[in-house]
C-alpha positions as CSV (number, residue, x, y, z in Angstrom):
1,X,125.6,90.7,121.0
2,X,123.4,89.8,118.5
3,X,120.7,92.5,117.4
4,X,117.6,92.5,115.3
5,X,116.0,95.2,112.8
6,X,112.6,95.9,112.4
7,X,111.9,97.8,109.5
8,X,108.2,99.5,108.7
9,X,105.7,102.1,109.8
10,X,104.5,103.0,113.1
11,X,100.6,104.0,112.9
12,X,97.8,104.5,115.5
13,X,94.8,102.2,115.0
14,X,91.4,103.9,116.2
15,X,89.6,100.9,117.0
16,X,85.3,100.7,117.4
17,X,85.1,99.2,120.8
18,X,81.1,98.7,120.0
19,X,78.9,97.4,117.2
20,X,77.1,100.3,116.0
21,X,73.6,100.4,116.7
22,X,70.2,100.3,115.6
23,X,70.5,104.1,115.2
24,X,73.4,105.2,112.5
25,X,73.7,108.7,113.5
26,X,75.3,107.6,116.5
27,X,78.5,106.3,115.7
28,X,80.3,103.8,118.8
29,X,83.1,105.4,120.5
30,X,86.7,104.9,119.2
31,X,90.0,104.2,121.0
32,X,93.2,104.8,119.6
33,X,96.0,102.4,120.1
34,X,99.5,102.4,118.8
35,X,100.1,99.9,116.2
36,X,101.5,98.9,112.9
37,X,103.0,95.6,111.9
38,X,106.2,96.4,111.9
39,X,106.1,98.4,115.3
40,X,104.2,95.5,116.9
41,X,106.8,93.0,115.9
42,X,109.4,94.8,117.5
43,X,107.5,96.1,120.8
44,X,106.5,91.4,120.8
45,X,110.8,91.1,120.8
46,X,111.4,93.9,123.0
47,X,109.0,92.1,125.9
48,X,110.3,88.6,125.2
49,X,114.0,90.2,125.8
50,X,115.6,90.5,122.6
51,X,118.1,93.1,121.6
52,X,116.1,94.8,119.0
53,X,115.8,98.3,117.2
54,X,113.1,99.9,115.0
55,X,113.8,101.4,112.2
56,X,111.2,103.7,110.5
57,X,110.6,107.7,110.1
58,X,108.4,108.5,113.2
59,X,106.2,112.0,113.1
60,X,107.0,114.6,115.6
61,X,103.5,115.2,116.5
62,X,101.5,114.0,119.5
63,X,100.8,110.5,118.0
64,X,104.7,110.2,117.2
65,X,106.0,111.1,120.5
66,X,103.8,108.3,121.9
67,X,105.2,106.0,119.9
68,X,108.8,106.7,120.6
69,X,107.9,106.5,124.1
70,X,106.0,102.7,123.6
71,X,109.1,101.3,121.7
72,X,111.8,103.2,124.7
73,X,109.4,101.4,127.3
74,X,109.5,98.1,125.6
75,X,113.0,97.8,125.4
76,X,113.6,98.8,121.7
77,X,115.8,100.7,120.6
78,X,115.5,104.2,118.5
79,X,118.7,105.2,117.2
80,X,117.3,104.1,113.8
81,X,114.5,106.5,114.2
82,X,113.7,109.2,112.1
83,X,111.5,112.3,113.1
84,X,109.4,113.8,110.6
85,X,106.9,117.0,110.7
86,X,104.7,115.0,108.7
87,X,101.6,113.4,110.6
88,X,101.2,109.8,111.9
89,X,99.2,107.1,109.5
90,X,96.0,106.4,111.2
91,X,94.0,102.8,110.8
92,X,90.4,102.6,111.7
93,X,89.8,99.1,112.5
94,X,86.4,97.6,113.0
95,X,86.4,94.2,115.4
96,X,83.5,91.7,114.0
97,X,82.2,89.2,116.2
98,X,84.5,86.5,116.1
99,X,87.0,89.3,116.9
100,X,88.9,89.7,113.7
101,X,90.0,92.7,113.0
102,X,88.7,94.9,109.4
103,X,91.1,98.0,108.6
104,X,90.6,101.2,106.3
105,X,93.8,103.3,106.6
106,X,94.4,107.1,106.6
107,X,98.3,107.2,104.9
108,X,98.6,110.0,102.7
109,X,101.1,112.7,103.1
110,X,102.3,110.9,106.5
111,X,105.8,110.9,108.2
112,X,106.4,106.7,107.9
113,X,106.2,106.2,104.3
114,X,108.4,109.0,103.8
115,X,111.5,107.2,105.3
116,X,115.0,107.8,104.0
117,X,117.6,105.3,103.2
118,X,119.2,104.4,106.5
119,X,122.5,103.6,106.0
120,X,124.5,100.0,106.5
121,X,123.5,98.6,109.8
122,X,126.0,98.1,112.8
123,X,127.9,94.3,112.5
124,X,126.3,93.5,115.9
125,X,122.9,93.0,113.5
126,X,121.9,89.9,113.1
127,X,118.6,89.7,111.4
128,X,116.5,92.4,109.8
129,X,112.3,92.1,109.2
130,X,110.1,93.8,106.8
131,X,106.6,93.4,106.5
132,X,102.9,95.6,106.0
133,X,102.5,99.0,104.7
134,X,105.9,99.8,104.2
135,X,106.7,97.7,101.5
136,X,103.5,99.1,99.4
137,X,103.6,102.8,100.0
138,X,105.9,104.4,98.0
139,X,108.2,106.2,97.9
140,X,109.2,104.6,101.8
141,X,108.7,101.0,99.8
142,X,111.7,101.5,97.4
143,X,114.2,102.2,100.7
144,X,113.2,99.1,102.8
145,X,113.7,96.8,99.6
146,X,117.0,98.5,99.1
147,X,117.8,98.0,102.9
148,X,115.9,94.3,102.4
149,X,118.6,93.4,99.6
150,X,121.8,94.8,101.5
151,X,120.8,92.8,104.5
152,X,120.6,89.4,102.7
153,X,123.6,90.1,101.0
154,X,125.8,90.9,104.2
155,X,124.2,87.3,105.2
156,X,121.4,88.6,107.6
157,X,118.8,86.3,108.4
158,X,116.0,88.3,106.2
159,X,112.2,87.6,107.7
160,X,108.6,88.8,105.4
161,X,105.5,88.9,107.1
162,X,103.5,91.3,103.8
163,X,100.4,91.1,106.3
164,X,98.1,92.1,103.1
165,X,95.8,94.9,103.0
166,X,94.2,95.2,99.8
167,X,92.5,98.7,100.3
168,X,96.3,100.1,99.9
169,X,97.2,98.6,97.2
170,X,96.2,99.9,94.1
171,X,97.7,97.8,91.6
172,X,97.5,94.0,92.7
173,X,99.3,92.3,89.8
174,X,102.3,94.4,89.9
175,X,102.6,94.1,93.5
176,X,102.4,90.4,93.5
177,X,105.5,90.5,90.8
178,X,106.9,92.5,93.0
179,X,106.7,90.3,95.7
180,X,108.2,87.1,94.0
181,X,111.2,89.2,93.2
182,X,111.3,89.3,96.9
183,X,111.1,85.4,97.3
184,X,115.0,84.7,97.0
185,X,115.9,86.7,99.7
186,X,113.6,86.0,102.4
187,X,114.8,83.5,105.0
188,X,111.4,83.2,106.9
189,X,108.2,83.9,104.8
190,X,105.0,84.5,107.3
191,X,101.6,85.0,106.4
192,X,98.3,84.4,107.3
193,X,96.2,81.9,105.0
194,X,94.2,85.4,103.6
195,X,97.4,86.9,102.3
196,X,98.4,83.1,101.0
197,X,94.9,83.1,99.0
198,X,95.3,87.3,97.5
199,X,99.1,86.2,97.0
200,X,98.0,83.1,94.3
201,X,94.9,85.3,92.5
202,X,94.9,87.2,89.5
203,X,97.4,86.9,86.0
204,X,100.7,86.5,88.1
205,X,99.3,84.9,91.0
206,X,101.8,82.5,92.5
207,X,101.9,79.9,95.4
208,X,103.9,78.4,98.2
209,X,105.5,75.9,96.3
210,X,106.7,78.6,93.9
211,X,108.0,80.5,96.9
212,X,109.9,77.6,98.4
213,X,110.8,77.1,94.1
214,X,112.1,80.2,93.8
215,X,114.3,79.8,97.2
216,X,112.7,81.2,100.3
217,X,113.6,79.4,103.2
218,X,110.5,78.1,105.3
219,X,107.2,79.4,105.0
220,X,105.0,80.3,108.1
221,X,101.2,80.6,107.7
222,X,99.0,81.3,110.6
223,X,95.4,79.7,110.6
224,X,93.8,81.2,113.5
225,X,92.2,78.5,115.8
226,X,93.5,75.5,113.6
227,X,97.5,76.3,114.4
228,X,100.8,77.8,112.5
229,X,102.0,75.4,109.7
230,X,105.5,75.4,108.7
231,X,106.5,74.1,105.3
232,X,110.0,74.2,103.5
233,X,111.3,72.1,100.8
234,X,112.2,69.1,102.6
235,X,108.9,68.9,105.3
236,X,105.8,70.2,106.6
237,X,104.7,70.8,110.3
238,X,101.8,71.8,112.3
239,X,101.7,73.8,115.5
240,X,98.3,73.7,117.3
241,X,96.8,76.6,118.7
242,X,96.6,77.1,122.5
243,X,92.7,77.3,123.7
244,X,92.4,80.9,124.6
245,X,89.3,83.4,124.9
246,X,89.8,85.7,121.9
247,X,89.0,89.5,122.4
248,X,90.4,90.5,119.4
249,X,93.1,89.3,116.6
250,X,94.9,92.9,116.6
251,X,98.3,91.8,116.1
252,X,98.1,88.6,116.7
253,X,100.5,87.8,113.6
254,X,102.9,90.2,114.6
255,X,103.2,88.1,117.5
256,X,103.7,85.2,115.7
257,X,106.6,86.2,113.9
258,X,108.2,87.9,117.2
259,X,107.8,85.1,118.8
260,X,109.2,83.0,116.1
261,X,112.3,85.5,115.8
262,X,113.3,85.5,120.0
263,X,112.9,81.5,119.4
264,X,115.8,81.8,117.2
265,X,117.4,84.3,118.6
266,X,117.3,82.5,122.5
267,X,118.4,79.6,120.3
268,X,121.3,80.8,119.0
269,X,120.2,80.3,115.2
270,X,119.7,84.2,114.4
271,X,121.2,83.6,111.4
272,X,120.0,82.6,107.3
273,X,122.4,79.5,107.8
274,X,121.1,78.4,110.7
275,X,117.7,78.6,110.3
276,X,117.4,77.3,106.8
277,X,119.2,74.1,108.0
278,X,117.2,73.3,111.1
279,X,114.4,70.4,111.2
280,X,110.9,69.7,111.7
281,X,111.4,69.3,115.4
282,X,113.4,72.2,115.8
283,X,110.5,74.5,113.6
284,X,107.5,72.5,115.4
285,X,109.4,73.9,118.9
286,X,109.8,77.5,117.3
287,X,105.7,77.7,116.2
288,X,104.8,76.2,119.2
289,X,106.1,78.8,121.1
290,X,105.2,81.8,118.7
291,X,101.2,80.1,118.5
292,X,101.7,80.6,122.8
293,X,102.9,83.9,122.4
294,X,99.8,85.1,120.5
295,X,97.3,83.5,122.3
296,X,98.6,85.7,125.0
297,X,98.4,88.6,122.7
298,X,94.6,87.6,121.4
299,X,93.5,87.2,124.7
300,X,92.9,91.3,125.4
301,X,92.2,94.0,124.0
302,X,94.6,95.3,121.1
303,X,98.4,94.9,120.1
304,X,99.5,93.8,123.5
305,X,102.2,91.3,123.3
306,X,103.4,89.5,126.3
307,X,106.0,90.1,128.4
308,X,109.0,87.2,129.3
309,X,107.7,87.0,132.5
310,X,104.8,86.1,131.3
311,X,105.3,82.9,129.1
312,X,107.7,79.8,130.3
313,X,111.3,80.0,128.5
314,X,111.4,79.0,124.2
């Protein structure tokens, strides 16, 4: 059996299901909805039918229980789970009209970033993913790059999505060195063409050739309407979109890089070996099926990835 890792935090966004009106002392009403990066990657592989687990520090309150219940009930597994009396991070996210999502985030003192070092993971483990808050908020950010580094030197296939939010991240330059210490590791680099633009700004600003330079193994960039592009140092290739009525773009890159890990994973290519040695055809196959897997996921209301029953086969 092969098994993947998803590493992060586990959060609750609190979404504003209006536009606020002409009056601003009434406020629209709010709807909380589990979320997180991390937690919607592995809920998207969970659906699609992968054997996956989450690995995070969960709070024991209300919120946290909820979320232990989601992942159970999407077929992830929790034995990597730790409970903390610490509360859950909370994200108030904002939908604009063309139904992107904008996010300020409530994180201090909570249970995720908190995290302690997990341990080596079981042989059965395949592939192992990192991406959002988790690998800015210390001190929870120090243990997943430890865990990042042992899995790419067991030979895990190692996937990034950094899903940038700038409001966390106090000191932009450093975490952007950060990051391209991160490069060499990462098998599968995905991010939307926002985080590709705040990645290359400022004094150590770099760019996707540097990444591909510096020895990740294909990156994935999301575009919204125009498509996924994949690029790695031998070719480029573009997945279009699917037509879909957008209700709102809540985690609609988690999707993408869920969908783009049970592609390999249904392909037999959960591996850094095998992935870094497919070809265009094979990657324009894989986006093709993560761009159908979130136009699913766009198409209502919140992080709701699709079940396997749900989309034809990869």
């Amino acid at each position: 059996m092969r098994e993947i890792v998803v590493c992060g935090e586990a959060l609750v966004d609190v979404v504003s299901t209006t536009a606020p009106g002409p009056d601003p002392s009434h406020l629209p009403p709010l709807q909380p909805a589990l979320g997180g990066g991390p937690f919607n990657v592995a809920i998207t592989l969970g659906r699609l039918g992968s054997a996956v687990s989450f690995c995070s520090a969960v709070s024991t309150d209300t919120y946290g229980d909820a979320i232990v219940a989601a992942l159970s009930a999407g077929g992830v597994g929790t034995t990597l789970v730790q409970r903390r009396s610490e509360p859950t991070s909370l994200a108030l996210a904002t939908i604009g009209s063309d139904g992107a999502a904008h996010y300020s985030f409530y994180v201090e003192g909570t249970a995720d970033r908190l995290v302690s070092e997990p341990g080596d993971f079981a042989a059965t483990v395949s592939a192992a993913c990192f991406g959002t808050l988790s690998m800015v908020l210390e001190p929870g950010a120090s243990v997943y790059e430890l865990v990042m580094r042992r899995a790419h030197d067991a030979g895990r296939l190692v996937a990034l999505d950094p899903n940038i939010r700038p409001s966390v991240i106090d000191e932009p330059d450093v975490y952007r060195r950060r990051f391209l210490d991160w490069v060499p590791m990462i098998d599968v680099l995905k991010l939307s063409d926002e985080d590709v633009d705040w990645l290359g700004d400022g004094a150590d600003g770099s760019s996707v050739d540097d990444w591909l330079r510096e020895g990740a193994g294909a990156v994935v960039i999301t575009h919204g309407a125009d498509g996924i592009s994949v690029r790695t140092s031998e070719f480029t290739v573009l997945a279009q979109a699917p037509e879909t009525t957008v209700v709102d773009t809540i985690g609609a890159g988690d999707s993408v890089l869920g969908g783009l890990l049970h592609f390999f994973d249904e392909s037999g290519d959960l591996s850094a070996s095998a992935v870094r040695s497919r070809d265009a055809d094979y990657w324009l196959r894989a986006a093709d099926y993560a761009a159908r897997v979130a136009a699913v996921t766009v198409s209502r209301p919140g992080a709701d990835p699709p079940w396997a029953s749900e989309l034809d086969a990869p």
